[in-house]
N, C-alpha and C positions, 0 to 999 in steps of 0.2 A: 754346370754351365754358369758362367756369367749372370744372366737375366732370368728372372723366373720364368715358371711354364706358362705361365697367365700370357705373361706379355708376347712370348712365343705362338701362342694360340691368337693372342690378338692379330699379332706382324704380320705370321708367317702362315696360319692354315685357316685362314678365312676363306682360301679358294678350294681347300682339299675338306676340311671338315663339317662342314655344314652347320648347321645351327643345332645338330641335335648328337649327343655323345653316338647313339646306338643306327642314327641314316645312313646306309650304306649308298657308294657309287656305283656306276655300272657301264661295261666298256662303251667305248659310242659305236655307231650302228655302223654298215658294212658301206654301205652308200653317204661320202664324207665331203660335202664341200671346204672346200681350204682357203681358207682366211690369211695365210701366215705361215711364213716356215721359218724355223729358227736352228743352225748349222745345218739346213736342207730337211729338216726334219718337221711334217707337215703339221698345224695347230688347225683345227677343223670348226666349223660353227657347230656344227651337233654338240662336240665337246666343250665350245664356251657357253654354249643355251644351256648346257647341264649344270656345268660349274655356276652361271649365274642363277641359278634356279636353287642351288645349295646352301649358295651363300647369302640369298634374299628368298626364302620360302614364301614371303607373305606380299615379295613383289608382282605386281601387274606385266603384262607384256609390254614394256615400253622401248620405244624404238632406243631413244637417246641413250636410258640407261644402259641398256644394252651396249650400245657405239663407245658411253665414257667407259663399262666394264671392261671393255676387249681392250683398250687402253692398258689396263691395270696385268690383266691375265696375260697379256703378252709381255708386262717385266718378268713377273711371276714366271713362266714359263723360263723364260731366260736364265733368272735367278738360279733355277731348279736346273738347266743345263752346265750352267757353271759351278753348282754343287755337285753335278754326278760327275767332272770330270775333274775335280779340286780332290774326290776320293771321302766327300764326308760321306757319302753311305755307308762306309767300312768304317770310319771314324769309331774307335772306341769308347770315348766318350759318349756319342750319341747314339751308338750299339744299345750303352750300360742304360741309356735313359728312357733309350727303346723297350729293354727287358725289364726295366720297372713299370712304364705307362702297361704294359701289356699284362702284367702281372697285377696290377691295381683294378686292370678294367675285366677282367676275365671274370672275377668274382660276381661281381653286378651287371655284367653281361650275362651270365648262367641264371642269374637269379629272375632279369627280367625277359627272357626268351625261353626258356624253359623251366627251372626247379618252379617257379609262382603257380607258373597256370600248371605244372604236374600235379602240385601240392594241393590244390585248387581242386581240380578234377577227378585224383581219389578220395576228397572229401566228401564231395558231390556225389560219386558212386556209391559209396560206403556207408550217406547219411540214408539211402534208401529202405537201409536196416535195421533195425536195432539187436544189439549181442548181450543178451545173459551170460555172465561168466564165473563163473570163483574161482580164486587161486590161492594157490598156498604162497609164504615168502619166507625166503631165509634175508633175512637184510643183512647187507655186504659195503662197506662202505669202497670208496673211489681207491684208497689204498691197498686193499685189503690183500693180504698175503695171497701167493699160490697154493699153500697148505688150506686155508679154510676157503677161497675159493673152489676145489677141490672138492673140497668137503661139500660144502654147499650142493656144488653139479651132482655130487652120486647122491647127496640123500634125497634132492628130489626128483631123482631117476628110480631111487627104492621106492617111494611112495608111487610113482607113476606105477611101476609095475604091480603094485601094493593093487594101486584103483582097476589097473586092467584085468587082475586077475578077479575082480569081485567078491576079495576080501573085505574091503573095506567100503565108504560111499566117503565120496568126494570131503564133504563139511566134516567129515570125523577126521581125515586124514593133515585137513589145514588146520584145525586143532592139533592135533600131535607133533605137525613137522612147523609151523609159520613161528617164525622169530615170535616174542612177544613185547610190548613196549608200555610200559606203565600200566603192566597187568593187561594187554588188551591182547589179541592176535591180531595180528600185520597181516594175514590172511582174513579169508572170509567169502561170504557171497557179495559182490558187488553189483547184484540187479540185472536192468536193462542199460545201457548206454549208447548215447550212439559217438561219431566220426569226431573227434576233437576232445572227445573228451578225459581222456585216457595219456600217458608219454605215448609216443610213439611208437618205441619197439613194441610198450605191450599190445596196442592198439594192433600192428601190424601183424601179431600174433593169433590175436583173439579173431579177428576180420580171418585170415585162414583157416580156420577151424569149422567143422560143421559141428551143430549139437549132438552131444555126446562124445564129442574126441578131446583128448586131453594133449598138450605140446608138448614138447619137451621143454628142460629149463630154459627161461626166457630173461638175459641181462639187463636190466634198465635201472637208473641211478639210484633208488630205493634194493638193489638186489637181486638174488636169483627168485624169477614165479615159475610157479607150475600153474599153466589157465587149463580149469574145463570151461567149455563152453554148453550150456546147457540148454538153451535155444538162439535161434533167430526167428526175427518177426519183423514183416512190413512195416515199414514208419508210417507211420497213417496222417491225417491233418493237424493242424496245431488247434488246441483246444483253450478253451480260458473257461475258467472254473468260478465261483464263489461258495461261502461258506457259513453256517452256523457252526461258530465253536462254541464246545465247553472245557472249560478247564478242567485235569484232572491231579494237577501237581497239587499236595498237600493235601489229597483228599485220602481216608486210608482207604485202604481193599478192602471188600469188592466194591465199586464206585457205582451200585445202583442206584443211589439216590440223584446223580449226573446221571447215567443214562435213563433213566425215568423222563426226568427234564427234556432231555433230550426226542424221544418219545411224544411227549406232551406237545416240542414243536412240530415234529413230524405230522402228527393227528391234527395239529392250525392246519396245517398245507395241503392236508388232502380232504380238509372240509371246503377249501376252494381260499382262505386266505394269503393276501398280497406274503411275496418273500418278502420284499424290502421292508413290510409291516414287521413277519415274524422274525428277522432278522435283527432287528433293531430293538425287538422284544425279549429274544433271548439269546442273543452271541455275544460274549465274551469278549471276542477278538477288539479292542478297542480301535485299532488301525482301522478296522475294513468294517465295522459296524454300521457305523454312519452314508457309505459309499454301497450299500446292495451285500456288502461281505465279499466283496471281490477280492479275489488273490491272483488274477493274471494269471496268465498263458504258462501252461505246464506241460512239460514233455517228462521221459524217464530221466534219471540220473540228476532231477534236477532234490527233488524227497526222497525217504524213506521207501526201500522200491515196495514192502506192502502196501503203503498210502497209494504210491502213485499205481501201482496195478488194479485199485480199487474203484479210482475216481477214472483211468482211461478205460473203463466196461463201460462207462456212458458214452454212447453213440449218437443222440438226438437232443437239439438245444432244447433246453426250457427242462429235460428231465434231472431226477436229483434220485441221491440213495436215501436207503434207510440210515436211522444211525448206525454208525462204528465206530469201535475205537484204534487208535495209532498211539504209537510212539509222542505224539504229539499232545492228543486229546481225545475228544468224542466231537464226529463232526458230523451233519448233513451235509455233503456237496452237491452242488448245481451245475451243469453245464450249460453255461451261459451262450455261449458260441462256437462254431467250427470254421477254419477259416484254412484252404489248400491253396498257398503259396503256389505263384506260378515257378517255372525254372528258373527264370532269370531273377526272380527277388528270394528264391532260395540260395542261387548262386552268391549274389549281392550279400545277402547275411551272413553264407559262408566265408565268404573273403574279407567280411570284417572281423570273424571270426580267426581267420586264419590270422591276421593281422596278430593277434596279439598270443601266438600258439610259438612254444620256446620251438617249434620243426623249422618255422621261419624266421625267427630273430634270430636264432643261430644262425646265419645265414652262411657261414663258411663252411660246417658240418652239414647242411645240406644242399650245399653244390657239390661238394667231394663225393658224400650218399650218390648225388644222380649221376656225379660224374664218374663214378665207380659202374654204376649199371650202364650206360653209355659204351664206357671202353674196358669194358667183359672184363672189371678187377677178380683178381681171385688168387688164392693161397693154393699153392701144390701142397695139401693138406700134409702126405706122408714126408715131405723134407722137410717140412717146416714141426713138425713133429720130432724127428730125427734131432733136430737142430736142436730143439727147448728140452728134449729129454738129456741130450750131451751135455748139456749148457747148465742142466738145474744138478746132473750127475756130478761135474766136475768147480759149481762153483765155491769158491772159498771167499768171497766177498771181492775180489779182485778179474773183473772177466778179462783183462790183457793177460793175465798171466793162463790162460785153458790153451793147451795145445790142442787146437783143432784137427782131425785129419782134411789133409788138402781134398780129396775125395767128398766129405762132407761141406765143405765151406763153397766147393764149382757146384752143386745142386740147387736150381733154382727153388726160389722159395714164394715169389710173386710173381704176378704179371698184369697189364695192364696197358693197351690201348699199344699192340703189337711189340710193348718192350718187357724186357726181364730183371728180374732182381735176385743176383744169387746169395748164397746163406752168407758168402764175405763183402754183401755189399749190404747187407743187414746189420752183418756183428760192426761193421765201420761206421753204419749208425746208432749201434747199442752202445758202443765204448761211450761216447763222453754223458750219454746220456743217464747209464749206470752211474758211473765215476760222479755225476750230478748229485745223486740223492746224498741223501742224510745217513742212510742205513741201506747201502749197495744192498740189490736183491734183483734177481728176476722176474720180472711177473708177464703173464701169458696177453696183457691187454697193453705190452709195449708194442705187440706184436699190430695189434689197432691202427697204435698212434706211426709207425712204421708205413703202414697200410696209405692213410693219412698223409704221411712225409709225401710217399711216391707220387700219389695223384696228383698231387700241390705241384707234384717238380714237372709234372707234363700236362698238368691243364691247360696252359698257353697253346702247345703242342693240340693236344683236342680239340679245344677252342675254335681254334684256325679250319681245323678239317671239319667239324660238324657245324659250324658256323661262316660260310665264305666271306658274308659280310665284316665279319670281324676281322679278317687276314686282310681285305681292302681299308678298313680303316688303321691297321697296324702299318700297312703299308703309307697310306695317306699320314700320319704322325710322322715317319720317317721321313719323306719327302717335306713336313713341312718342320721339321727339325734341323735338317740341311739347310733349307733356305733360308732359315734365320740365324744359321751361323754363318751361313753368306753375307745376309745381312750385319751381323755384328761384327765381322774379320774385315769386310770389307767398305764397312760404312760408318758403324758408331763408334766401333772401336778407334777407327783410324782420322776420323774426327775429332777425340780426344787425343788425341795424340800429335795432332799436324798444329803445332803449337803457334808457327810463322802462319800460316793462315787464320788461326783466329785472332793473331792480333793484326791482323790485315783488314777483316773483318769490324774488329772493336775500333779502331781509327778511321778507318771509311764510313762509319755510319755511327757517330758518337748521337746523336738526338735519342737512336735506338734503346740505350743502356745507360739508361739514368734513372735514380729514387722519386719519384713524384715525392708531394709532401705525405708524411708518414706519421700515424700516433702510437705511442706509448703507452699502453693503457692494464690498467689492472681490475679484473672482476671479481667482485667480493659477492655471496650470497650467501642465505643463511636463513632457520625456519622464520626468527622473530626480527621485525624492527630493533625494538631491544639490541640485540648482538650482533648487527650493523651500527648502530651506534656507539657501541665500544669499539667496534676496530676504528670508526672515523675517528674517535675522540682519540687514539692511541697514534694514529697517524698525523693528525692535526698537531699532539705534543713532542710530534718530531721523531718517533720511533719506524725503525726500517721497516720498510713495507713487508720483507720479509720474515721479520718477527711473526706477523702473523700466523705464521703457519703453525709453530711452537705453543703461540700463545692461545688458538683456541682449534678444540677437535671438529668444531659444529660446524665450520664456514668451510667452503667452498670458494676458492682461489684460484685465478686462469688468469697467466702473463701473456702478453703477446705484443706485437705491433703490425699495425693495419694501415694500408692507405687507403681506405675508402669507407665514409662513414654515412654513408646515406641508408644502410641496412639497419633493421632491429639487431641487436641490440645496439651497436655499435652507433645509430644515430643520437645515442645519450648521450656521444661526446660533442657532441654539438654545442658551441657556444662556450664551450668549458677551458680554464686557461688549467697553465701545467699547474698540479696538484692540487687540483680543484676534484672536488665528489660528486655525481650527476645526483637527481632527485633517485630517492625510493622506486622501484618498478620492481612486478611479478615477473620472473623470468624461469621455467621451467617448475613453475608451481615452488619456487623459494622467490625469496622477496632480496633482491639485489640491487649494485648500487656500481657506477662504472666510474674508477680514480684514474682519470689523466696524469700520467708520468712526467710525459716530457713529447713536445711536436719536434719533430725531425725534419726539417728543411728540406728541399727541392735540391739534389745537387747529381752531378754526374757518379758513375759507377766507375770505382777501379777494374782493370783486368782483372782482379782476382773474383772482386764479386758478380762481375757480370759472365763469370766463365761459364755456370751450367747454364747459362741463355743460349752465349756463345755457341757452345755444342750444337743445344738442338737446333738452331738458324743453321748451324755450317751442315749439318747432317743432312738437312735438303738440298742445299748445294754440291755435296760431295757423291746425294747418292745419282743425282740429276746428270751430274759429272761423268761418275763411274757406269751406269746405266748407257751413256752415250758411247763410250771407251767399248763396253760390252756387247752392244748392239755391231757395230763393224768389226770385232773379232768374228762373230758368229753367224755375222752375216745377216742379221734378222730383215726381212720383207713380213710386210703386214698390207694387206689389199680392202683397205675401207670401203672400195668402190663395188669388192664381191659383197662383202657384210652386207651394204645398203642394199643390191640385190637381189638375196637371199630376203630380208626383211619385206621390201617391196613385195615379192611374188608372196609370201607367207601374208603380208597384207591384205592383198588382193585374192 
């Protein structure tokens, strides 16, 4: 279209869309006072006390505004009759613009009515607990073949049944099977953790499990795991800790002469002296020496899960352990305090949490996610099986060339939110998309991004049914997409274009379209005095102003012409003759300087230049015109005297 959507939203659906993307309408009530009927067709006060309540959320009940609204709402309305019968709701072009607004707003309509607050909500359940788990990992990268993908799935299906048989215990078998990575295993025990802290699939995995059951292989961007889950346990209150440390890096084994030390403060503390004393007397930690030894509010997953399961057995503020030593050091810890969050500032955390968690940045991978549970996505496992076994049977790098049988290709292979998708409405998405790569290949996670494709094509479709409000504001776009190409066919357009009436116009009213006086002016800025006075000395010795620009990288250059100079900056031209330099001033924290060009005299406008003035003056005439023209085609009656009424008795 011609005009942007901006302006379109401006013109045309200030009556339909309210001030908020996501405010839905709602029919008017069954019992209808009529204000107005336009080709017989009744316009109701319920329905413009709504409309003005839409389009002024933050106004007051006021009689007038109300009386000049209904003014407006009944072109509107008008507008909107002679769009539905001109044929623009069929309109292809405003169809297409239709299926983009709806396609644009679907995504962040899902995310702020339902995936947030879902996201939201099984955090909140899930944080109630915390999951010990280890897993084993074969690491698999985004590419990775269907041959060692393959692979990956059965070895750690061998190991699972390795663990269920009671051959082996869990930590021996993430040693034998977990990829390794600069000598390390990518497996392992990963403690307690709780809701966020985890990807998701494994998170969603591990949160299924009770202790002692082990998953099956689990995909998440790191690879295939195998999780045991080895307990769950109550989240209990948030704790804050302090500490004496002692150091044990450089010291050789066995480091009793550190824990001795250590010991020696223990024996201060239970002869009854201050922590903050012995703390200061012997911890190490130079950070938190001076501060009580504090080290802040500690949950699991946040240290070392031995550390942290040592200092959470403290249950009472003011108590501390004996020494131990960690991965870390040798410490006495203190529990300084306990503090049990209510729900709603657990929620609050969480959702700051969630803020920054890749479930919801992604945010189009998880509205498909919800929007897949929503409209019952799902794979008919065994044709879609059929289908990738044929497919990996018969490929030679080329899949247009696999003779499919027709038999296998009519077997549905998806479905999703009451539609289908058979095995040849999948392979007409596989061709270009094979044909794409570098090195044609099959792999079993196009199947995903397929999955993926479908939803996307009928979320709009969704959308609409599990969200009413949404289908009433796709509707409301439409209707206010019509009426601004009423508007534009019938008023701005054809005002540019009625050539004879704008010079009708420019001649009957020449005072209208003339230059006031006008300056010329050039702005120079720059870090130092200094480097303004080389550009002036260079302009002074007669050099084009635009040289400047060539001649130096530091300065800052803005042409223009202005008639009116009583504003900052612009009052530096004050007093100033052509090619004259205004005094030194700060202007945007650079130090600048304003050179008058040239004043430009008071004088009338050609037709040419006064044309886009032209337009928009004739544009109110034309539409004031056309509006009148439209009113006795259609008949329109509008009854001021029910309005006031209506008003009156609601007054009273």
């Amino acid at each position: 279209m011609n005009r942007s959507l901006g302006m379109s939203v401006l013109a045309a659906l200030i009556f339909v869309s309210g001030c908020t993307l996501f405010q839905s309408s709602q029919a008017p009530s069954a019992e209808e006072t009529v204000i107005g009927r336009i080709g017989g067709d009744p316009v109701t006060y319920e329905e413009l006390h709504q409309q003005f309540h839409k389009s002024h959320t933050l106004a007051s009940e006021d009689d007038q505004e109300i009386a000049e609204f209904a003014d407006l709402y009944m072109d509107y309305r008008l507008k909107l009759a002679v769009a539905r019968d001109a044929g623009y709701m069929q309109d292809p072009e405003i169809l297409s613009e239709l299926e983009q607004y709806e396609r644009q707003s679907a995504y962040p309509y899902w995310l702020e009515r339902h995936v947030r607050d879902h996201l939201l909500d099984e955090l909140y359940e899930r944080s109630k607990e915390l999951v010990h788990a280890q897993h084993i990992l074969i690491g698999l990268g985004d590419n990775a073949s269907p041959a060692d993908t393959a692979h990956a799935y059965n070895r750690l299906m061998e190991a699972r049944e390795i663990f269920l048989s009671g051959e082996k215990d869990f930590m021996t078998l993430s040693s034998e099977y977990s990829t390794e990575q600069r000598g390390q295993s990518m497996g392992g025990d990963l403690g307690f953790f709780t809701a966020g802290w985890a990807v998701k699939p494994f998170e969603d995995a591990a949160y299924a499990l009770e202790p002692g059951e082990v998953s099956k292989p689990v995909r998440t961007q790191f690879g295939y795991h195998l999780i045991h889950v080895k307990d769950r346990v109550e989240a209990g209150p948030n704790k804050r800790f302090a500490h004496i440390f002692f150091m044990t890096r450089g010291v050789p084994e066995p480091v009793d002469s550190v824990l001795a030390n250590a010991w020696q403060a223990h024996e201060e503390l239970e002869r009854g002296s201050e922590w903050f004393d012995v703390v200061e007397q012997y911890s190490q930690d130079e950070q938190s020496r001076l501060s009580g030894g504090a080290i802040g509010w500690i949950n699991y997953g946040m240290y070392e899960q031995e550390f942290t399961s040592t200092i959470m057995e403290l249950d009472e503020a003011g108590s501390y352990t004996e020494p131990f030593q960690s991965v870390y050091g040798i410490h006495i810890i203190k529990l300084d305090s306990i503090y049990q969050p209510t729900t709603a500032e657990i929620r609050e955390e969480l959702s700051q949490t969630l803020n920054q968690l890749p479930r919801l940045r992604d945010n189009q991978q998880a509205v498909l996610d919800n929007a897949a549970q929503i409209g019952q996505a799902r794979f008919h496992r065994d044709n879609l099986v059929a289908f990738e076994d044929f497919t990996r049977e018969h490929f030679r790098g080329n899949i247009t060339q696999i003779d499919y049988p027709d038999a296998l290709l009519d077997q549905t292979v998806f479905s999703f939110h009451g539609n289908t998708w058979s095995a040849a409405d999948y392979l007409e998405w596989l061709i270009p998309v094979i044909e794409a790569q570098t090195n044609p290949q099959y792999h079993h996670r196009l199947a995903g991004e397929f999955r993926d494709y479908a939803i996307d094509s009928e979320l709009v479709s969704l959308t609409r049914d599990r969200f009413p409000e949404f289908a009433d504001l796709s509707n409301d776009y439409l209707t206010g997409l019509s009426v601004f190409r009423v508007n534009e066919d019938s008023i701005w357009t054809y005002a540019q274009q009625d050539t004879a009436r704008l010079r009708e116009l420019f001649e009957s009213n020449p005072d209208d379209y003339h230059f006031d006086t006008r300056y010329r002016y050039v702005r120079f800025s720059a870090r130092a005095d200094t480097t303004l006075d080389r550009v002036r000395s260079m302009v002074d010795a007669g050099e084009p102003v635009d040289s400047i620009r060539g001649e130096f990288t530091n300065v800052v250059m803005r042409r223009d012409v202005i008639n009116r100079i009583d504003n900052e900056p612009y009052s530096m031209l004050q007093g100033l003759g052509e090619g004259e330099f205004s005094p030194y001033f700060e202007y945007r924290r650079r130090q600048t300087t304003m050179y008058l060009e040239e004043i430009l005299e008071a004088r009338p406008m050609t037709f040419e230049e006064a044309y886009n003035k032209l337009v928009t003056d004739y544009q109110t005439i034309r539409e004031k015109e056309w509006l009148e023209k439209m009113r006795r085609r259609y008949s329109v009656e509008f009854y001021p005297e029910v309005l006031q009424a209506v008003q009156q008795k609601q007054d009273d």
